[in-house]
C-alpha positions as CSV (number, residue, x, y, z in Angstrom):
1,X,-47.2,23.2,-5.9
2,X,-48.8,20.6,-5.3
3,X,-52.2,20.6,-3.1
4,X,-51.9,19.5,0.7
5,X,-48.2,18.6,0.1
6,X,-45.6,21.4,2.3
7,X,-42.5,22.0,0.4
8,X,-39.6,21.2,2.0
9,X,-36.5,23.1,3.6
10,X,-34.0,23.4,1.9
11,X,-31.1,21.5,3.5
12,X,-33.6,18.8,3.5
13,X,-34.2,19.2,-0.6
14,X,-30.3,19.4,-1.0
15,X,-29.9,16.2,0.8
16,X,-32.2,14.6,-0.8
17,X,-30.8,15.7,-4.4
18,X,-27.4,14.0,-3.0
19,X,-29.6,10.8,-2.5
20,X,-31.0,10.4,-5.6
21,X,-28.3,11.5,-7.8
22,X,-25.9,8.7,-6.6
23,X,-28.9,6.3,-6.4
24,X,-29.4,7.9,-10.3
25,X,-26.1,7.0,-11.0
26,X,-25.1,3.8,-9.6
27,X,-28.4,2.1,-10.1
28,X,-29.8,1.6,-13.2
29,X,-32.9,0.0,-12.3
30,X,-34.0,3.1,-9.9
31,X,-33.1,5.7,-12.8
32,X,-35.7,3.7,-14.7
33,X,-38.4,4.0,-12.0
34,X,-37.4,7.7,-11.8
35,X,-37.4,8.8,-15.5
36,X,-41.1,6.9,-15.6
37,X,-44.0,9.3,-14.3
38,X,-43.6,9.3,-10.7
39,X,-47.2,10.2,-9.9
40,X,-49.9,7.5,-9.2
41,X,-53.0,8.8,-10.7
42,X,-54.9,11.0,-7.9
43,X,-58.4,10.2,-6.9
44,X,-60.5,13.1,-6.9
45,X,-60.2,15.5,-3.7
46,X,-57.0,13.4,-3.3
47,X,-53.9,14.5,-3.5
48,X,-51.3,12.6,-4.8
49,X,-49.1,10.1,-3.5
50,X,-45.2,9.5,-4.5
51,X,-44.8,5.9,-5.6
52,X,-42.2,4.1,-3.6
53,X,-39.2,4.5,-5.9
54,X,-38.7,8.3,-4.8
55,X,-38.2,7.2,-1.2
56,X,-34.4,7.7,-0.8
57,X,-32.2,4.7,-0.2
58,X,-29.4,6.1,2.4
59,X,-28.0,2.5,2.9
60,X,-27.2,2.6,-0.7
61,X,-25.9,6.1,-0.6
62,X,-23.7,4.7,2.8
63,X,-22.6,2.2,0.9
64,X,-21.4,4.9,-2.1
65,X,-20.0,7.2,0.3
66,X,-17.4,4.1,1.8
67,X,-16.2,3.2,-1.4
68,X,-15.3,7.1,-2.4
69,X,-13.6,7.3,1.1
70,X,-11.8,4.0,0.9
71,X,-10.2,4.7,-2.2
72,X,-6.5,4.7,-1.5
73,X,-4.7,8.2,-2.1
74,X,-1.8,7.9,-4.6
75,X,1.5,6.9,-3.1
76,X,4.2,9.6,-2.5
77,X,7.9,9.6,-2.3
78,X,9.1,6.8,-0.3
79,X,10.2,8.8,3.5
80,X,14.2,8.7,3.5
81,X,15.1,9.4,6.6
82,X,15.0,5.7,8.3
83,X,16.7,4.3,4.7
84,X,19.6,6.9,5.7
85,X,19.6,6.0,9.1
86,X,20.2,2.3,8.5
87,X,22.7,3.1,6.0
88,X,24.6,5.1,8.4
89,X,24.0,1.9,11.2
90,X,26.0,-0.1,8.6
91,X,28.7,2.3,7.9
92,X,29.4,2.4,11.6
93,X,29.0,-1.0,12.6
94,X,30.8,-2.5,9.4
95,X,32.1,0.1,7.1
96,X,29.7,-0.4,4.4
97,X,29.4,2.8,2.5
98,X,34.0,3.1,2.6
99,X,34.1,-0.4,1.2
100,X,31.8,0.2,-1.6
101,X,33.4,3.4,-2.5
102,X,36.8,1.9,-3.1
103,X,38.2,0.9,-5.7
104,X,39.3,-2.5,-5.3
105,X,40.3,-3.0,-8.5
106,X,44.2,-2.9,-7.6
107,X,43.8,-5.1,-4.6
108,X,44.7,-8.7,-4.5
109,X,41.9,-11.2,-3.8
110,X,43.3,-11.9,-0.5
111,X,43.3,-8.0,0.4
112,X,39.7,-8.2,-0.8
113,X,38.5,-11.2,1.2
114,X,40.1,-9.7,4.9
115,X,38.1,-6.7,4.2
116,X,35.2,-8.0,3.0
117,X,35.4,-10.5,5.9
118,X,35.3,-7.3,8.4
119,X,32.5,-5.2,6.5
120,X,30.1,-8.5,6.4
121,X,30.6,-8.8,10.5
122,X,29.8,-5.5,11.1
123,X,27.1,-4.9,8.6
124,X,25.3,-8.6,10.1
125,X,26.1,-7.2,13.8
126,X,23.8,-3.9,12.8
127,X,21.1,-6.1,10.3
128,X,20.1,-8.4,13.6
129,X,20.2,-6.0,15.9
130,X,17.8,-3.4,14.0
131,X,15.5,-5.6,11.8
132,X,14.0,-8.9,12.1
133,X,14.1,-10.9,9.3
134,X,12.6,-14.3,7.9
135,X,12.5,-16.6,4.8
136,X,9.4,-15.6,2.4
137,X,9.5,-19.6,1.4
138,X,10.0,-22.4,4.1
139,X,11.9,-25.2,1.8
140,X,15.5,-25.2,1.4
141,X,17.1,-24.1,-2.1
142,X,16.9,-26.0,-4.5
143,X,14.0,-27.8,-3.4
144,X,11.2,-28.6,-6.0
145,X,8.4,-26.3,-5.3
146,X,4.6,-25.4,-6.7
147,X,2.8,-22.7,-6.5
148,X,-0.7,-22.4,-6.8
149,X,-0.8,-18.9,-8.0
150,X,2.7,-17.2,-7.7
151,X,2.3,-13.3,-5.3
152,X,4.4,-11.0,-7.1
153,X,5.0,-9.4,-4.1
154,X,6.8,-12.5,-2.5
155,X,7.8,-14.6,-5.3
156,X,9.9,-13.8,-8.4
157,X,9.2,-16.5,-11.3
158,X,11.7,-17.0,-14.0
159,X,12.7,-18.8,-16.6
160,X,10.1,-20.0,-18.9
161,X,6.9,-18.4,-17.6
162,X,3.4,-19.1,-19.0
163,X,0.0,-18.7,-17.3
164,X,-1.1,-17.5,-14.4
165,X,-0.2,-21.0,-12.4
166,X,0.3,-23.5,-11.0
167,X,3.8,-23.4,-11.5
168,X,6.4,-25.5,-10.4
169,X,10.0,-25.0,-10.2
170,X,13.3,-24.9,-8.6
171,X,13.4,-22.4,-5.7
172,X,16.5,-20.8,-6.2
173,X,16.7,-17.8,-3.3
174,X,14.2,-18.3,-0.4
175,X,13.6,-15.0,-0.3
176,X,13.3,-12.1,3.3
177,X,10.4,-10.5,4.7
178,X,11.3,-8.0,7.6
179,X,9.4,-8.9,10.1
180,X,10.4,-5.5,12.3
181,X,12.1,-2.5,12.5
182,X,13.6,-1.1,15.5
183,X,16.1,2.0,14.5
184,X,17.4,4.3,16.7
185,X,14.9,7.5,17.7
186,X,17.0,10.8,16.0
187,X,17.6,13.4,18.5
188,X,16.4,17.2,17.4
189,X,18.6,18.4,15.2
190,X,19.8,15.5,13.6
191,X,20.8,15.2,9.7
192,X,20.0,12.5,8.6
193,X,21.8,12.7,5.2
194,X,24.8,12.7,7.1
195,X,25.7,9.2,6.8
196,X,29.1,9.2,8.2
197,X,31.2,12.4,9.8
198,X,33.9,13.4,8.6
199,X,37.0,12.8,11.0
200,X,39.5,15.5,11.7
201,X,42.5,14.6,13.9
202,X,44.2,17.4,16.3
């Protein structure tokens, strides 16, 4: 123990040994002062004095602290239940999931057309009236475009791709973006995996 120095409590040490062990950790020139001798020299009848590396940093440790808590938690399964729900929407509105499910394979092209003429009204009628959507790119197809530095979240490249960019190119599909979502609210009880009932006629 060290003369006319108190020891400190213990929360207070076990705080402190937080402090420095991140500081320690992250900071290379601190863990330098700290593995030195710590000490200045006392004078005599003086007791010694801690040098001004071992005052803790808590801005540093703050600092620390935000970027362990900020780290973004692995993504789980996407939720199904709206993706279900908007399926269902289109097999009301337009018959989706019944024309996918049959095979059209013996129909004439004509048969095929009148259907798919009914199913893309109703399946458009539900789109606009539950999600908002708008072109990712503003130019028409076919328009020459560059691109700075391609997202590849927004924009697909292909053909013969080098680099990292600029690239230009020939946009081919303008691409959506939903800009909102507005599906029904489910009442209690509802299945969602049910995406069309089953009819029964009496």
């Amino acid at each position: 123990m060290v003369p006319g120095v108190a020891p400190l409590p213990f929360f207070t040490r076990l705080w402190f040994a937080w402090v420095v062990f991140f500081k320690v950790l992250f900071d290379g020139v601190f863990a330098a002062k700290v593995f030195a001798p710590r000490l200045d020299e006392p004078k005599d009848g003086e007791a010694p004095k801690l040098v001004e590396a071992d005052k803790p940093a808590p801005v540093v440790v703050e600092k620390i602290v935000e970027r362990i808590v900020e780290k973004p938690a692995p993504a789980g399964p996407p939720p199904e239940g709206a993706a279900l729900q908007l399926l269902a929407l289109l097999q009301r509105e337009g018959r989706f999931v019944d024309f996918l499910e049959e095979d059209v394979a013996s129909f004439s092209d004509a048969d095929i057309g009148a259907a798919a003429r009914v199913v893309h009204g109703g399946c458009r009628k539900a789109l606009r009236e539950h999600v908002k959507l708008e072109p990712v790119r503003e130019e028409e197809e076919g328009a020459k475009v560059t691109l700075p530095e391609a997202s590849p979240n927004e924009v697909k490249l292909t053909g013969n791709v080098q680099g990292k960019g600029p690239h230009t190119g020939v946009l081919r599909h303008r691409g959506w973006r939903a800009v909102s979502v507005h599906l029904p609210t489910a009442v209690s009880g509802h299945d969602a995996r049910i995406v069309a009932q089953a009819e029964v006629e009496l």
